[in-house]
C-alpha positions as CSV (number, residue, x, y, z in Angstrom):
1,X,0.0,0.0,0.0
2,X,2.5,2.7,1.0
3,X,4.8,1.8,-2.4
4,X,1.0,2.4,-4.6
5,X,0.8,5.8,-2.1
6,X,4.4,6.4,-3.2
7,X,4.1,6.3,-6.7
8,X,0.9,7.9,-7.3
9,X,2.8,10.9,-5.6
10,X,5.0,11.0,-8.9
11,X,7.9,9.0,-6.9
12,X,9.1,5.8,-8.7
13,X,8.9,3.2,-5.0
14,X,11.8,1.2,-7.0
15,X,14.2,4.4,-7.4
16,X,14.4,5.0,-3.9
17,X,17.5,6.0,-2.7
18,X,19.2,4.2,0.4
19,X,20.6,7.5,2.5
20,X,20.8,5.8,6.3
21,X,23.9,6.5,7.9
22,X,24.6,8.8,5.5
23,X,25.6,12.7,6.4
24,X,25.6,13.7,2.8
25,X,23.9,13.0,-0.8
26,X,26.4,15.0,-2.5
27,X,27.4,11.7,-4.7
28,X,24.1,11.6,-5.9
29,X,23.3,14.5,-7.2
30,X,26.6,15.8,-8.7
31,X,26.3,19.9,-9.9
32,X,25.9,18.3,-13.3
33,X,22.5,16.9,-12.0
34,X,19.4,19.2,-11.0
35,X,19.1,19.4,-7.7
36,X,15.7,21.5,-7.6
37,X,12.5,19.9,-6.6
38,X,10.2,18.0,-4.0
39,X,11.7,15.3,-2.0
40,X,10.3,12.6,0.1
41,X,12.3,11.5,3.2
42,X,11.3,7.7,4.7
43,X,12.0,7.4,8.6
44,X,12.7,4.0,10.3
45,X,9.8,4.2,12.2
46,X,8.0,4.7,8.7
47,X,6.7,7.9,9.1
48,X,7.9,10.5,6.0
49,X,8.1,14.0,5.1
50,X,7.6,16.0,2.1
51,X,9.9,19.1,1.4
52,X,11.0,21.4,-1.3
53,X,14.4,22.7,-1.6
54,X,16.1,24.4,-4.4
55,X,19.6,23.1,-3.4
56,X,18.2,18.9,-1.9
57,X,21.9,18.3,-0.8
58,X,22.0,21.2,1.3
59,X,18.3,20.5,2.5
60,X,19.1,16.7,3.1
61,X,22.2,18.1,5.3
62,X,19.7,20.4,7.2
63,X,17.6,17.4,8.0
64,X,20.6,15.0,9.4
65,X,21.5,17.6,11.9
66,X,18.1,17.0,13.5
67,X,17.5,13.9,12.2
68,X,19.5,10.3,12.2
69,X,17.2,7.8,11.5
70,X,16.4,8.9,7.7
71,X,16.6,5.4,5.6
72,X,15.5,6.4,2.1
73,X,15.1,9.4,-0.1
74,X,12.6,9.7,-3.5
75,X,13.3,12.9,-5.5
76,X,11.2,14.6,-8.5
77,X,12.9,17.4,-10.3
78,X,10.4,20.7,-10.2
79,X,10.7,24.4,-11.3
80,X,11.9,26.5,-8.4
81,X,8.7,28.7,-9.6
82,X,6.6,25.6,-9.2
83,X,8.1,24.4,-5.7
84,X,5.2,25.6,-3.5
85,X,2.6,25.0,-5.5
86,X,3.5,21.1,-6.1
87,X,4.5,20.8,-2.3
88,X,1.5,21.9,-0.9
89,X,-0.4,19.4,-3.4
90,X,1.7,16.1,-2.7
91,X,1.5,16.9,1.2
92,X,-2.1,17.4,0.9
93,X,-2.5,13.9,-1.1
94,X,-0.2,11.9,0.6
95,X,-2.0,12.6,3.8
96,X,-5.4,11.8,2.2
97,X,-4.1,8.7,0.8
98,X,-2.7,8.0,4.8
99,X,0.5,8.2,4.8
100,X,2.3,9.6,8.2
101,X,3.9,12.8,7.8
102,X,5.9,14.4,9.9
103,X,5.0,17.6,8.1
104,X,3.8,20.8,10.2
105,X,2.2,22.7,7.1
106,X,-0.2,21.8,4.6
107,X,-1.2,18.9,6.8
108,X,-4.2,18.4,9.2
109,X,-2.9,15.8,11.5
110,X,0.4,16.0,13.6
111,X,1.6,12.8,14.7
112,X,4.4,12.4,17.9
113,X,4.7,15.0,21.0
114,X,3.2,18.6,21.0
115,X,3.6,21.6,23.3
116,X,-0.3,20.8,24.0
117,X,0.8,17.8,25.9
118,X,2.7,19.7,28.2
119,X,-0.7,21.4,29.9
120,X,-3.2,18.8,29.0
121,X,-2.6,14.9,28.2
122,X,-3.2,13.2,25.0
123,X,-5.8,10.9,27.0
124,X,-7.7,14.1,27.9
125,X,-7.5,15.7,24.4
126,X,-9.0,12.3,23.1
127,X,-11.6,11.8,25.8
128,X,-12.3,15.6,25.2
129,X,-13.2,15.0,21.4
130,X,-14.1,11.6,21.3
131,X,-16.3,11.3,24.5
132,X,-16.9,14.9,25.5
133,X,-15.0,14.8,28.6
134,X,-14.8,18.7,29.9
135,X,-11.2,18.7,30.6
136,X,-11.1,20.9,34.2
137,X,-9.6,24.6,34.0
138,X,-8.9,23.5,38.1
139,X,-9.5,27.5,38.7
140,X,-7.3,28.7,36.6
141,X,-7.7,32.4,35.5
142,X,-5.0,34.1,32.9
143,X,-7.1,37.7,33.9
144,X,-5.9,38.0,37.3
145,X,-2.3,37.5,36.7
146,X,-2.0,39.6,33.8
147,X,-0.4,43.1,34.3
148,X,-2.9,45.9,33.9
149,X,-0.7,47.0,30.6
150,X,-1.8,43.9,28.6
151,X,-5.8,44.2,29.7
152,X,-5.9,47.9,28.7
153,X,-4.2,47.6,25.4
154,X,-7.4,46.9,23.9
155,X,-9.7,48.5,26.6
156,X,-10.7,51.0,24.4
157,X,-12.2,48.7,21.1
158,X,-13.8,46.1,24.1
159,X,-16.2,49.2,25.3
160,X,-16.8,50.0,21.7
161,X,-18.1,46.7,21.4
162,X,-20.2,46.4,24.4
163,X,-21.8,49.5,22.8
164,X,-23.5,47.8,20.2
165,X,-27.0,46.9,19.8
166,X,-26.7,43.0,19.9
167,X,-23.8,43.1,21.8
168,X,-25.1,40.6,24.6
169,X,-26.4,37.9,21.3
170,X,-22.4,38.3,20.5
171,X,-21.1,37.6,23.6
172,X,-23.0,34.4,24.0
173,X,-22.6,32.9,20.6
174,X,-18.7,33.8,21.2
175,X,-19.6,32.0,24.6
176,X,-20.7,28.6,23.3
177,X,-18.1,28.9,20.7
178,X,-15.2,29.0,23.0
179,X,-17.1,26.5,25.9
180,X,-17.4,24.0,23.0
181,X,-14.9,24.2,20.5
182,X,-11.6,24.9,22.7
183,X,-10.0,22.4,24.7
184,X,-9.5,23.7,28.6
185,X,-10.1,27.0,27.5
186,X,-8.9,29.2,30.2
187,X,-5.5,27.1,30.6
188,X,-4.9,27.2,26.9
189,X,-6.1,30.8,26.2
190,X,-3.0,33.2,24.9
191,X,-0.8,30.8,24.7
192,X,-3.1,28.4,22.2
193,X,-6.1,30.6,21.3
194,X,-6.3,34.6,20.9
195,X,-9.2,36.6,20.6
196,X,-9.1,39.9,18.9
197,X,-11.5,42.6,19.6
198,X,-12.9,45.0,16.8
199,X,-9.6,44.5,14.5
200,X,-9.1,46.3,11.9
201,X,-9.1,43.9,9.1
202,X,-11.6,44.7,6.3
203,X,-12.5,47.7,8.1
204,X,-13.7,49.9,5.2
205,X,-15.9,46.8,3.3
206,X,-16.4,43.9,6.0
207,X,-16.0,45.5,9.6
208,X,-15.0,43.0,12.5
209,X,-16.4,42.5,15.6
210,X,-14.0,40.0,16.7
211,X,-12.1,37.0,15.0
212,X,-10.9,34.1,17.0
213,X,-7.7,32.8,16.1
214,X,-5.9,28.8,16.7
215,X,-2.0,28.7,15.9
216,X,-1.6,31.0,12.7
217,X,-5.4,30.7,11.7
218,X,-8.7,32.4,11.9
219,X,-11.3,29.9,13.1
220,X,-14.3,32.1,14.0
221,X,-14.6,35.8,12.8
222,X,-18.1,38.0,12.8
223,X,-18.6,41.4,12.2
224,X,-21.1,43.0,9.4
225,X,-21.4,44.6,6.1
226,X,-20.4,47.7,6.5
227,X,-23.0,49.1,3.4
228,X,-25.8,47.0,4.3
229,X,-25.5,46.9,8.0
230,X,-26.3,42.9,7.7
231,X,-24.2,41.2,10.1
232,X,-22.0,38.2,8.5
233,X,-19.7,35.4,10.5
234,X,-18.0,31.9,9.3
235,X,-16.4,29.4,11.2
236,X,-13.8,27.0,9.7
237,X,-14.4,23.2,10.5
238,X,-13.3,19.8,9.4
239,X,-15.7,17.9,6.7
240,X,-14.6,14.4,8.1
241,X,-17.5,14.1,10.5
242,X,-19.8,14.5,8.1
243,X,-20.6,11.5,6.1
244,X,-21.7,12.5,3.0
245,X,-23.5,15.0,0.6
246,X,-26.8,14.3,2.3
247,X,-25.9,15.9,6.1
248,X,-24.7,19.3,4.5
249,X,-27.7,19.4,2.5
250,X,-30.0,18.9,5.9
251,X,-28.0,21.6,7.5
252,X,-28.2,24.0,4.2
253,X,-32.2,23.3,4.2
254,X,-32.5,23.9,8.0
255,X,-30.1,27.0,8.2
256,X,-31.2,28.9,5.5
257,X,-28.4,31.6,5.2
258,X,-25.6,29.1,5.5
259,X,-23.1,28.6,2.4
260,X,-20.1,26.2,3.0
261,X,-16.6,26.1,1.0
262,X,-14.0,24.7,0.6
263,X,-10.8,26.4,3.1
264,X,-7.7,26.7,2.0
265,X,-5.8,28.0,5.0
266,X,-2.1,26.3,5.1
267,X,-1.8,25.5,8.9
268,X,-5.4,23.1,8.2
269,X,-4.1,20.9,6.0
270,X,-6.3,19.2,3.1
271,X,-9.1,18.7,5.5
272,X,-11.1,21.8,5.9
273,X,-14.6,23.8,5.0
274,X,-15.5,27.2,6.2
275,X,-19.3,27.9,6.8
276,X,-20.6,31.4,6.3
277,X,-24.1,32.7,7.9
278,X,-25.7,36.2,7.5
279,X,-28.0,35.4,10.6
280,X,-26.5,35.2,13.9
281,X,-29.9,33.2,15.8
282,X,-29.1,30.8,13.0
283,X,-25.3,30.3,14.1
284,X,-26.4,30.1,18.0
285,X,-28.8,27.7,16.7
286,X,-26.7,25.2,14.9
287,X,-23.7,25.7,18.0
288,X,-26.6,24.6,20.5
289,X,-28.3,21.7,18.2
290,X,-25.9,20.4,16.3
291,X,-23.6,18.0,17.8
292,X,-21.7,16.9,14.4
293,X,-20.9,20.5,14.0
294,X,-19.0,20.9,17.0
295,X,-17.8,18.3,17.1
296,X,-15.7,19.2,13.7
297,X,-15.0,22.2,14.9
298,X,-13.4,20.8,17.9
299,X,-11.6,18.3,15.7
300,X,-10.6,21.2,13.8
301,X,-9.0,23.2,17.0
302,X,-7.2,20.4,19.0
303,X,-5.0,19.6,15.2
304,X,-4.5,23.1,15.2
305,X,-3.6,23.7,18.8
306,X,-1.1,20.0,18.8
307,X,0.6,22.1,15.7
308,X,1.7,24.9,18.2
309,X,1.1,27.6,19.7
310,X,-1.1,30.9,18.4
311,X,1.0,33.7,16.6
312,X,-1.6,36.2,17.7
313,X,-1.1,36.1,21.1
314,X,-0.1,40.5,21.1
315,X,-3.6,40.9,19.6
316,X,-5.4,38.9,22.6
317,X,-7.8,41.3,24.2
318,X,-8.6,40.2,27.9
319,X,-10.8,42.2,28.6
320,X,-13.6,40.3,26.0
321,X,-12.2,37.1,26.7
322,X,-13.3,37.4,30.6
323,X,-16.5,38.9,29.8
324,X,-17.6,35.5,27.7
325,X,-16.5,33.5,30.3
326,X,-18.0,35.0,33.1
């Protein structure tokens, strides 16, 4: 199976080259040779990766310094102009075709030990999305520790918000969210998950209220139209637990304003769909009554939180996150 996976990647299985031991593949690809293009490493405990490198000699050195179990090496010859494009394909199919990666990007699924284990155990991750277990916060509050110069950095936007008309239909769809889709999400908050308050993204066409954000991602943003007044939100979600054409369709008919796509964020991997609604009652609706749906979405956030922490942490606003969580 992994030799058909192999080749329908574009590497020959038979070509392979054997590289254990080795600190160098300078011999095989001599400066006549090109030395441009995707290659796939094979680990002894038969995971792989997928890389790009313009110069594979000086790549395949890179990886021995962290690496001394590599066995074999596949190579495919690609125009440096090409190299992303082709990478972010073959990650994306090997993984669907289930082949372990040891990839970070372009994946949905990290395999070995994350920073996430440090705070909360695998068993509770996957009693926490398999079984529902509420993994316990044990009284933990991030808001009381913080110095006053971090909570007041976005003081300002956070009473802005309160201000508005359905603020307090908002704060509890942002509630249910974050109660449902995060894993212990007062130990994990900053450090995992940061929530921005009235950004400034898309300020002139699509104003923000707030957008969520899960390692380098947005996972939950609502704000409005800024011509029409209409309010507009989507959340990004994994299409696995959904079994086929027939349960979107039953959502679509029940939740008349949602429209799902395909997502093409590179820190979600292959396995991704964002769901847009222009009524809010609908989106509180489908978070209270629709298990499957959260349950992706929480499938969605514990891949993205065992790939690493958030890059958005600066942008966190405090003062919104304790006001959900009251």
């Amino acid at each position: 199976m992994t030799a058909e996976i192999i080749n329908l990647l574009g590497f020959q299985f038979d070509t392979a080259f054997n590289v254990q031991g080795r600190l160098s593949i300078a011999d095989l690809f001599p400066k006549s040779k090109s030395r441009c293009g995707i290659y796939l490493l094979n680990f002894c405990d038969d995971t792989f990766y997928i890389g790009q490198a313009v110069d594979t000699v000086k790549r395949f050195a890179q990886h021995r310094k962290n690496y001394d179990n590599i066995e074999r090496l596949w190579f495919q010859p690609v125009k440096k102009e090409n190299l992303n494009k082709v990478e972010q394909r073959l990650i994306q199919q090997a993984e669907t075709q289930g082949l372990l990666l040891k990839n970070k990007t372009f994946v949905s699924n990290i395999i070995g030990n994350t920073d996430l284990d440090l705070i909360i155990s695998p068993t509770e991750q996957d009693n926490w999305l398999e079984n529902d277990v509420e993994i316990s916060n044990n009284g933990y509050d991030l808001y009381e520790t913080v110095e006053v110069k971090h909570k007041i950095k976005y003081r300002q936007n956070f009473e802005k918000l309160q201000q508005v008309e359905n603020y307090e239909q908002i704060k509890r769809i942002l509630s249910l969210y974050i109660r449902k889709g995060l894993p212990a999400f007062k130990k994990t908050e900053l450090s995992f998950w940061a929530l921005s308050c009235m950004p400034s993204t898309n300020i002139n066409t699509y104003p923000r209220y707030f957008c969520l954000n899960v390692n380098a991602m947005e996972v939950f943003v609502l704000g409005y139209e800024r011509k029409t007044k209409k309010p507009f939100t989507f959340i990004v979600l994994t299409s696995l637990f959904f079994d086929n054409d027939k349960e979107l369709n039953r959502l679509c008919g029940k939740y008349k304003t949602l429209e799902a796509e395909r997502s093409k964020y590179r820190a979600a991997g292959a396995d991704q769909v964002r769901f847009h609604f222009s009524d809010l009652t609908e989106l509180e609706n489908i978070l209270l009554n629709e298990p499957k749906v959260v349950n992706s979405i929480k499938e969605l956030n514990l891949r993205l939180m065992r790939k690493g922490g958030t890059i958005y942490s600066p942008f966190h606003c405090f003062d919104l996150a304790k006001d959900v969580l009251v």
